[in-house]
N, C-alpha and C positions, 0 to 999 in steps of 0.2 A: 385197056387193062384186060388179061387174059386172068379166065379161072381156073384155078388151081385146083381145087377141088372146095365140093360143100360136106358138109359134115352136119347130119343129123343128131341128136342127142334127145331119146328119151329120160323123159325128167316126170318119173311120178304119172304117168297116163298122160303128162302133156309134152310139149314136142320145143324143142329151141335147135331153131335151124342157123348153122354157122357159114355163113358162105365167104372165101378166102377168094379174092381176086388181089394178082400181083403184076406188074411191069418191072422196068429196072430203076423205077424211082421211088417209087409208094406200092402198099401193101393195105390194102381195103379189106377189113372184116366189115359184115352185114349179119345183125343179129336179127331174127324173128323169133316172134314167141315170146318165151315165157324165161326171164334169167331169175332163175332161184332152183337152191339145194344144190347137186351133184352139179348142175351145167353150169355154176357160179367157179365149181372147179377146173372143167374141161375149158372154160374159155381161159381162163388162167395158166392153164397149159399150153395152149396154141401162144397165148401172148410172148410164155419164155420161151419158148422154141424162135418165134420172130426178134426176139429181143438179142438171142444167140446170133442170126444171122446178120442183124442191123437192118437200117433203112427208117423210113419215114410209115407209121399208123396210124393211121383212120380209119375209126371206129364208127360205123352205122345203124344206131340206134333207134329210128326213127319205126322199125318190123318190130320192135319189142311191145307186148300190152302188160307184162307185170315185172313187177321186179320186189326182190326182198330185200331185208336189212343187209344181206352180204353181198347181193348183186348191186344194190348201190354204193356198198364199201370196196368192189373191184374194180366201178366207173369212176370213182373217186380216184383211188389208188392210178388208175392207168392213166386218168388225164393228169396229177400229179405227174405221174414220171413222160410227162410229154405226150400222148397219145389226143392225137385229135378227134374230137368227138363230135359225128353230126347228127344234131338235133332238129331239124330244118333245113327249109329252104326259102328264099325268098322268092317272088312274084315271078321272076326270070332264069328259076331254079337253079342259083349260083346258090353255091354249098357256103352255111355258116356252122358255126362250132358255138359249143354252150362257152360262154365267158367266163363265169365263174365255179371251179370246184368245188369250192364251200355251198353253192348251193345243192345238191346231189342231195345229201339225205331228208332233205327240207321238201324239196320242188321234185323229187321222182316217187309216186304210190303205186 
């Protein structure tokens, strides 16, 4: 996978780093930081810009330390509309994805 570019987003004195890596199969966002207020917006931007182009999303969650009511209402929303979402890895760091949407507002503080 080659990167496309990262995208910084001040959020309030804290920082949520977007890194966009793409091939011609899959398209890898990797969040760090902090998803809440304004950057709950900008990732929602990048999503429909890729959603425009098509392809397969995986979304890398595992750089994130906080998130708010709305930043778990857009991990919701993305894994709804198909977006893979990695939460882990196992022992042999083969990538898994949270299983259930429904748990997002419960099981993300």
């Amino acid at each position: 996978m080659l990167a496309r570019h990262a995208d910084r987003r001040e959020n309030g004195g804290e920082r949520l780093d977007i890194s966009v890596r793409e091939n011609r199969y899959i398209t890898e966002f990797s969040l760090k930081g902090k998803l809440y207020g304004s950057a709950v917006h900008k990732l929602e931007k990048l999503w429909i810009e890729h959603i425009e182009t098509g392809g397969v999303l995986l979304l890398d969650i595992r750089g994130l330390t906080h998130l708010d009511t709305a930043g778990r209402r857009m991990l919701f929303l993305m894994q709804q509309e198909g977006v893979q979402v990695l939460v882990g890895a196992d022992e042999a760091q083969q990538y898994s994805t949270a299983l259930s949407p429904i748990a997002w507002p419960e099981a993300q503080n």
